[in-house]
C-alpha positions as CSV (number, residue, x, y, z in Angstrom):
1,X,-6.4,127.7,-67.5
2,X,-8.3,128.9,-70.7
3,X,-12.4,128.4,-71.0
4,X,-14.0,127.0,-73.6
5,X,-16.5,128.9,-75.8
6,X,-19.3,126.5,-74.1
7,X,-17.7,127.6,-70.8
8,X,-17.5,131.3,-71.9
9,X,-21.1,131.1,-73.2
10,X,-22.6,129.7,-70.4
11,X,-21.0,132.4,-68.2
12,X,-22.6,135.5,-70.5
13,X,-25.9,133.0,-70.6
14,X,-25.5,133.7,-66.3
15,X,-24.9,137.1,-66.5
16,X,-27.7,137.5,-69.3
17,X,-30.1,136.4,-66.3
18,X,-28.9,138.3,-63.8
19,X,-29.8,141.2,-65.6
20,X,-32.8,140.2,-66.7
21,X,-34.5,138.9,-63.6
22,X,-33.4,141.7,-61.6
23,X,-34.0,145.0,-63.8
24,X,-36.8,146.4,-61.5
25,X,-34.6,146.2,-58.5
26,X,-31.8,147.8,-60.8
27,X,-34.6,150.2,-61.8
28,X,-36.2,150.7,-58.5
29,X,-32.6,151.5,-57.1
30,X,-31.6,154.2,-59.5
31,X,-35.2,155.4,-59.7
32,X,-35.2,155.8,-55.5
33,X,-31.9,157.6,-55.3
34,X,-33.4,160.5,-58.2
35,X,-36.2,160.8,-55.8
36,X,-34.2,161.5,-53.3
37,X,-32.0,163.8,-54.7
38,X,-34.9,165.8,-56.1
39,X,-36.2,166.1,-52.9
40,X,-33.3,167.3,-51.3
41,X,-32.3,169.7,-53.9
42,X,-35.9,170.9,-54.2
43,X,-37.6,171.4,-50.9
44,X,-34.7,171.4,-48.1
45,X,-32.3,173.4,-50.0
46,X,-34.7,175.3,-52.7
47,X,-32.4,174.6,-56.2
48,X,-33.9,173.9,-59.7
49,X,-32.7,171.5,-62.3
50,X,-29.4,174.1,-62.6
51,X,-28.7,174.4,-59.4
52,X,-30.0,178.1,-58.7
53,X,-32.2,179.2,-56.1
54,X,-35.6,178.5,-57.5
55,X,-36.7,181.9,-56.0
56,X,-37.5,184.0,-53.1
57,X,-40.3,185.0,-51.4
58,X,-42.0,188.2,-50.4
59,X,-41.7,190.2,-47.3
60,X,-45.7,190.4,-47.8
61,X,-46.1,187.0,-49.0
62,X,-43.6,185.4,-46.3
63,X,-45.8,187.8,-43.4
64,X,-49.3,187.4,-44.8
65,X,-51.6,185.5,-42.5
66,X,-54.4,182.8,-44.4
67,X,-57.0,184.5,-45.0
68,X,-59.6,183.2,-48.3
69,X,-57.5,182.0,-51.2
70,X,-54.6,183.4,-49.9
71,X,-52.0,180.6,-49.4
72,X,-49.1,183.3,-48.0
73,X,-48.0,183.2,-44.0
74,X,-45.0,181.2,-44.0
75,X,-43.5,182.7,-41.1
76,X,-47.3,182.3,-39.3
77,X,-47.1,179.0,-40.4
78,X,-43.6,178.4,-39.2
79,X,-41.9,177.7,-42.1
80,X,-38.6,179.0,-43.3
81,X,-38.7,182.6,-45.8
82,X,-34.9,182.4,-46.8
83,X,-36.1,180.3,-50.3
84,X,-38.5,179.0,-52.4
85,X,-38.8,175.4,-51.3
86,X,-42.5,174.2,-52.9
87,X,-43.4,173.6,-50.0
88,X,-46.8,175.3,-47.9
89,X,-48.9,172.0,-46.6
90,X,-46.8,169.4,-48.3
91,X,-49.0,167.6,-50.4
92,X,-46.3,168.2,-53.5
93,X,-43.1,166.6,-51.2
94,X,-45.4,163.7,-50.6
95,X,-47.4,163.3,-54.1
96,X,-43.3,162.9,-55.2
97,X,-43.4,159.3,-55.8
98,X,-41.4,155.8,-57.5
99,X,-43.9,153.7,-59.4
100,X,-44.4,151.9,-62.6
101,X,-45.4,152.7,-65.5
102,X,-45.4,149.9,-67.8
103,X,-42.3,147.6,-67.5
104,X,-40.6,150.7,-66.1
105,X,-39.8,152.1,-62.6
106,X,-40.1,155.9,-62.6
107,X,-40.4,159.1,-60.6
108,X,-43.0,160.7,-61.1
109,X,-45.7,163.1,-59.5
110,X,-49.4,161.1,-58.1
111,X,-52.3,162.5,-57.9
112,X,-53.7,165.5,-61.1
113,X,-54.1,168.2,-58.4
114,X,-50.5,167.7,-57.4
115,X,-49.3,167.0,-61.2
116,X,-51.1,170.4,-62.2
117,X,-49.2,172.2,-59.1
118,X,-45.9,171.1,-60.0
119,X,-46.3,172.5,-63.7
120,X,-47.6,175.6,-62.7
121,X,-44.8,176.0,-60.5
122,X,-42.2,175.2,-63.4
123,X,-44.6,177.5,-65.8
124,X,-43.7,180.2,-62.6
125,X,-39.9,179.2,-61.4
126,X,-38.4,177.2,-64.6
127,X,-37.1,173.9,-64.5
128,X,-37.5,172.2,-61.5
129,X,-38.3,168.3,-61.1
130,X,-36.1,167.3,-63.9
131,X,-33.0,165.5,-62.8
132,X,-29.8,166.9,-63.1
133,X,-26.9,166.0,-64.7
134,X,-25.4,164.7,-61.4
135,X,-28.2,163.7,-60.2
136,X,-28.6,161.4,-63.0
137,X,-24.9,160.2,-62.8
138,X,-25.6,159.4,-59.0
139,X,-28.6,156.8,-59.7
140,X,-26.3,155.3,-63.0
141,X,-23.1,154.7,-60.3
142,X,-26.0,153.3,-57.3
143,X,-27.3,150.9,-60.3
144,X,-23.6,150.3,-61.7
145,X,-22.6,149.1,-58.4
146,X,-25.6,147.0,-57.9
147,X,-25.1,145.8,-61.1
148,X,-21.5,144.7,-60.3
149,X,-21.9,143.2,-57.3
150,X,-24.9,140.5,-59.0
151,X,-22.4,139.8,-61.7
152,X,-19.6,139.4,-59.5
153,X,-21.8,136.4,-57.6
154,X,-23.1,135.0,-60.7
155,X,-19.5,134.2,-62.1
156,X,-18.8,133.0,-58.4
């Protein structure tokens, strides 16, 4: 049976809430899956924006015990020398953050120590906590299939 235009407008008036009153968790669950995608690509399998390694280490740097300012001793440390991950204490992999910033959920880096880090490392290695093309597309299909399954019970 055909709808009305009152029918069909109250339906896209449904669906016009739907998306409205639920665009931070539509946000929040496309903005969670980047995060985790940049941390996977970044710090367990050491790749920048393009997919490269970011960089190696040393032999010297990977060996060298703390001593002063130096930072070096993965291997003392226990920490893996096959790739540049970003990661010596931590602090960067947990500074990695979803917040909001205005009407917005985004990821983002907390703290100015950690902020200044992360850009000396991309002034270093090159682009590194940008999103990638299919890390992008990943969030858009998580929030497209949100997104579908709230319209799908709203015209219920």
């Amino acid at each position: 049976m055909p709808i009305t235009f009152q029918q069909s407008a109250k339906q896209l008036q449904r669906l016009a809430d739907v998306v409205s009153r639920n665009r931070s968790k539509y946000q929040t669950i496309a903005s969670n899956e980047v995060k985790s995608l940049l941390s996977k690509r970044i710090h367990n399998r050491g790749l920048n924006t393009d997919g490269r390694k970011i960089g190696s280490y040393s032999a010297a740097y990977a060996k060298a015990r703390k001593t002063g300012l130096n930072i070096g001793g993965r291997i003392y440390k226990g920490l893996q020398t096959a790739y540049v991950d970003l990661q010596v204490t931590g602090d960067l992999f947990r500074s990695e953050i979803t917040g909001r910033s205005g009407k917005n959920i985004v990821v983002g880096i907390a703290g100015n120590l950690q902020v200044e880090k992360a850009g000396k490392m991309e002034e270093k290695y090159g682009e590194v906590f940008k999103p990638s093309k299919s890390e992008t597309r990943a969030a858009e299909i998580k929030f497209m299939r949100e997104l579908d399954e709230d319209v799908k019970k709203a015209l219920k």
